[in-house]
C-alpha positions, 0 to 999 in steps of 0.5 A: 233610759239614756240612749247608749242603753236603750241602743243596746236592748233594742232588737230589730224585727220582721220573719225569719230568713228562712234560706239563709237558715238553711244555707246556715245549717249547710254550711259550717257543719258539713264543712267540719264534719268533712274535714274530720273524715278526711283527717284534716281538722285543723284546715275544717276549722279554718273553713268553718270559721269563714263559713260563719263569717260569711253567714254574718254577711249573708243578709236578703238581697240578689244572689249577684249582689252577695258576690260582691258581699260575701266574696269581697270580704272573704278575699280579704280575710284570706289575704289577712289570714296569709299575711298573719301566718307568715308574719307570726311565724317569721318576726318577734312579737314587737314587730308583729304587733307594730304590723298588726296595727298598721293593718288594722289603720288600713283595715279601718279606713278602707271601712268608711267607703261602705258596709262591703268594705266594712265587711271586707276590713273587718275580715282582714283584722280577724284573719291577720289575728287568727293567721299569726296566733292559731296553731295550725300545722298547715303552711299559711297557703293552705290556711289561705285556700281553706278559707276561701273554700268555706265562704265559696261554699256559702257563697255556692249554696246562695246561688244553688238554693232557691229562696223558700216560696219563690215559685214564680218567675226563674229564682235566680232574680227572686231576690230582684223581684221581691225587692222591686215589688217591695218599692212599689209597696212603699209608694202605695204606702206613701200615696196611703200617708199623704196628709197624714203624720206618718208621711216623713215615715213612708217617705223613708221607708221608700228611700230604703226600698229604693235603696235596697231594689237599687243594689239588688239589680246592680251588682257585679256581672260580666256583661255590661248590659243584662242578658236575660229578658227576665232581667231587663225586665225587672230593670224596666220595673224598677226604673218605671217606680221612679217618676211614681215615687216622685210624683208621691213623694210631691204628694207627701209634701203638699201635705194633702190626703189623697183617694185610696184610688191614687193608691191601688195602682202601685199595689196591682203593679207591686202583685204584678212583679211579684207574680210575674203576671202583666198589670191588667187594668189600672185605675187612674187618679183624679188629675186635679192637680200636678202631681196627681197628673205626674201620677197618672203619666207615671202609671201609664208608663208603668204599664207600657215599660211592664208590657214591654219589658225592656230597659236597663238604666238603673239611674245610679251614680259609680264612685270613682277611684279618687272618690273612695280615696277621699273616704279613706283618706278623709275627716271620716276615714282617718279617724275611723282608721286611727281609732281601730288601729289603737284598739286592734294594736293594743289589744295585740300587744296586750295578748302578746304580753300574756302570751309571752307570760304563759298567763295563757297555759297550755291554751294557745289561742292569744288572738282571740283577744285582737279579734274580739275588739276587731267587733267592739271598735268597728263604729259602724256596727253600733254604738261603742258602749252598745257593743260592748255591753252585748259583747260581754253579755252574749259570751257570757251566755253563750259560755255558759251554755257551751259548757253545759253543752260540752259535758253531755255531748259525744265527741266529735259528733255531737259538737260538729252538729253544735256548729251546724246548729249555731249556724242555722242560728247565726240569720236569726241572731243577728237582729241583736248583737248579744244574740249574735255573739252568744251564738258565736261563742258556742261556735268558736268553742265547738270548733276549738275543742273539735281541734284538740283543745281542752274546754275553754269557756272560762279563758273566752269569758276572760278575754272577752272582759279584758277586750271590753275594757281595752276598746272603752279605754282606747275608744274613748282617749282624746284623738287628733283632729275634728270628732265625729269625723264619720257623721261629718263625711255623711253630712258632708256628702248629702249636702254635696247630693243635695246640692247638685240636685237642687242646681240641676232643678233650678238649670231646668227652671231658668230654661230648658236644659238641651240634654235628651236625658235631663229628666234621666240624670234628675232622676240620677241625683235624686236618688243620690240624695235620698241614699246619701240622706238615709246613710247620714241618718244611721251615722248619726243615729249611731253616734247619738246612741254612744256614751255622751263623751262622744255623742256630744261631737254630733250634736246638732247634725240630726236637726241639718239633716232634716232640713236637708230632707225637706229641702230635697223633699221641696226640690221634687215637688218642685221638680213635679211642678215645673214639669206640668206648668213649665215654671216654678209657682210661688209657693215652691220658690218661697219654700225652697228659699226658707229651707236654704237660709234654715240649712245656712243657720244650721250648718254655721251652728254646727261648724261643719265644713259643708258645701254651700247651697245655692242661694238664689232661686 
């Protein structure tokens, strides 16, 4: 199959989240179902709605982490919703479609910083829409406030509710302690591969363990320092993992296979932060050569920082202000922002349009039309065609299904238990996209015909199709500027971390550096560089998956970053190398020197504007 539509059949897999299941079903439901007691329907369906927009962004991770990636975007909905109503009721439809756009070239913008302010974008388009064109008798700060109470309300059920099967330990860090053992995991599984084909594998796979325990322990607090020992515990765990995942990573690229004894130690150490229980004894590896002697150093490390159960470092790099205005305002973010603006101000005008028209009846709900294609341009939600095939698949289903739904059900009771339903589903659902729209399209409709609003899953099934049609015409028009902007900023920055990591290792090899935490900072950008890798990798695997008009401006750049990981692979072996002998050995020089002229090559036939790497070693 092309890969555009082997994209969009392909699901992702692994259990089901069984708490946010729950939190699901608690949410959107009993918030409508309170409202409708309270005789205030209209502001419940407004809760309900950033109740099911937050349960889209409520994925696995810390509770402090789903602060910052419920509530963030939450606030931008709210203010979306805000702006949106007042400017419905207060300008003609030129003027509020010309506004629409201009917040959907901010929107898109701000999206390229990352998935919160992805999540935080997206909510600020679909707010503005359902603000200017719900008929809603409340003023728009009410709407604003209702908002914001259904995602608190998720937000107060993640803290609230502990995670099923988390029995050990305070549960307010089981999302820290599952994601610090799952590192610890990787690295026996790295150790486990070495010499094998499935290597490159475990070595990803631990960039994403890493990653993923990495965000889970640095999320927003209002201390500087944590404050628990429970805390500062699992912080020493996750910094004792990186010197192990060095010395496997080294490992890897010797490309030699290992004793399963390398392994077990990781493995006692990964059951131990999952029980909360001290290591015990730890088989130490043969130190036959440097990298198994980094090992066995790192182990013991491990165990005396699990003894001691202190630190807070967690090696990773803030953006500053000016780094996220050079996202928004780069190659990335302008044309991230140019191409959500069309679709999102096209889309307006079209609705307007109709609506104007009457083409609508006595169905005042125009803005559906904007807020789908809010869902089929955002880039970083999948390939475009991939989106808008599911798009147009899963509200079809979920129309139908919706339909035969409403001719059996009482009223309201029976679609009030539908909306809770669908947002028990929503966790499940979100592992294909067509899943999630068909059960978000129940959803919607549940809540419109809770609001007094005749069955309308024929018009949605309508306006879905006209959405599909304008983001593919819009999507795919001639832009200004350089293409595939988006996996040029990505490329862009790993080469940046790669960069600065390679320098500091061959500072290091030309003398001692002075500093009493260079082996803290190397640690610092590496970990830079793997994130920055991994975030090029899925840029570039979404760009290949659309239709080849577009997936042809990011051609090549898979091939520069793979060598870009060998590169950074080959620097922390050498790393590992120079801490045990003090100097780089031939092979390690050879190596690197081969990668950076095949990264030169590559990135003169890409023509991509990428830092260049030092050439001498």
């Amino acid at each position: 199959m092309p890969p555009w539509l082997a994209h969009a059949l392909r699901a992702q897999r692994g259990p089901i989240p069984w708490s946010a299941v729950v939190r699901g079903a608690l949410a959107a439901g009993p918030l409508l179902l309170a409202a409708v007691l309270l005789h205030r329907t209209s502001l419940g369906v407004v809760a309900a709605i950033a109740a099911m927009l937050a349960g889209i962004n409520d994925r696995p991770g810390s509770r402090r982490v789903s602060v910052t990636r419920l509530g963030a975007p939450a606030l931008a909905g709210a203010a979306g919703l805000l702006v949106g109503t007042y400017a419905g009721e207060h300008v003609g439809a030129v003027a509020l479609t010309l506004l629409l756009t201009g917040i959907g070239l901010l929107a898109g913008g701000v999206s390229a910083i990352g998935p919160v302010a992805s999540g935080a974008g997206t909510q600020l388009l679909v707010g503005s829409a359902i603000g200017a064109g719900m008929p809603v008798p409340e003023a728009g700060w009410l709407r604003a406030l209702a908002f914001l109470a259904g995602a608190g309300w998720l937000l107060a059920l993640r803290f609230a509710l502990p995670t099923p099967g988390a029995t050990v330990g305070d549960f307010r860090f089981d999302g820290e302690r599952a994601a610090v053992a799952a590192v610890y995991d990787a690295i026996a599984d790295l150790l486990q591969a070495a010499g094998t084909d499935d290597a490159v594998a475990r070595r990803v796979a631990l960039t994403g363990a890493l990653d993923h325990a990495q965000d889970a322990l640095a999320g927003p607090r209002l201390r500087r320092y944590a404050s628990s020992s429970t805390e500062r515990r699992l912080h020493a765990q996750y910094a004792a993992a990186l010197p192990l995942g060095e010395a496997a990573t080294a490992l890897a690229w010797a490309g030699d296979a290992v004793t399963g004894r390398a392994s077990e130690g990781p493995r006692r150490l990964a059951a131990a932060v999952r029980e909360n229980t001290h290591t015990g004894p730890l088989p130490a590896p043969h130190r036959s050569a440097p990298a198994l002697r980094a090992l066995d150093d790192a182990l013991l490390r491990a165990a005396d920082a699990f003894d001691q159960g202190e630190g807070s470092d967690l090696h990773t790099r803030r953006r500053s202000v000016r780094d996220m205005f050079r996202l928004v305002f780069g190659a990335g973010g302008r044309e991230y922002g140019l191409r959500v603006a069309l679709c999102f101000g096209a889309s307006a005008a079209v609705a307007q349009a109709l609506h104007h028209a009457r083409w609508y009846g006595q169905h005042q709900h125009w803005y559906w039309l904007p807020a789908t294609a809010v869902f089929l341009v955002k880039p970083d939600l999948g390939p475009l065609a991939s989106r808008v095939l599911n798009r147009a698949a899963g509200t079809v289903l979920g129309a139908v299904v919706f339909a035969g739904f409403a001719a059996v059900l009482p009223r309201p009771e029976g679609l009030i238990a539908l909306v809770a339903l669908s947002g028990a589903l929503i966790p499940v659902a979100t592992r294909h996209f067509a899943a999630q729209t068909a059960v978000v399209t129940v959803l919607v409709l549940a809540l419109v015909m809770v609001g007094g609003e005749p069955q309308a899953s024929a018009g949605r099934i309508g306006e879905t199709l006209l959405a599909c049609a304008i983001v593919l015409i819009v999507g795919h028009l001639p832009m200004p500027g350089q293409r595939g902007g988006g996996v040029q900023a990505r490329v862009a920055a790993a080469g940046s971390a790669a960069h600065a990591y390679l320098d500091h290792v061959l500072r290091e090899a030309r003398g001692p550096i002075t500093a009493p935490d260079s082996r803290a900072t190397r640690w610092t950008l590496r970990r830079e560089a793997y994130r920055t890798l991994a975030e090029a990798r899925t840029a570039i695997a979404l760009a290949a998956a659309e239709l080849p008009a577009l997936a042809r401006h990011s051609e090549g750049t898979d091939k520069l970053v793979a060598t870009l990981e060998r590169l950074v692979d080959a620097t922390t072996a050498s790393a590992v190398h120079l801490d045990d002998q003090g100097h780089l050995s031939p092979r390690h020089t050879k190596q690197l020197a081969e990668l950076l002229d095949e990264f030169e090559r590559g990135r003169e036939r890409t023509r991509l504007r990428l830092p260049e790497l030092p050439l001498a070693v």
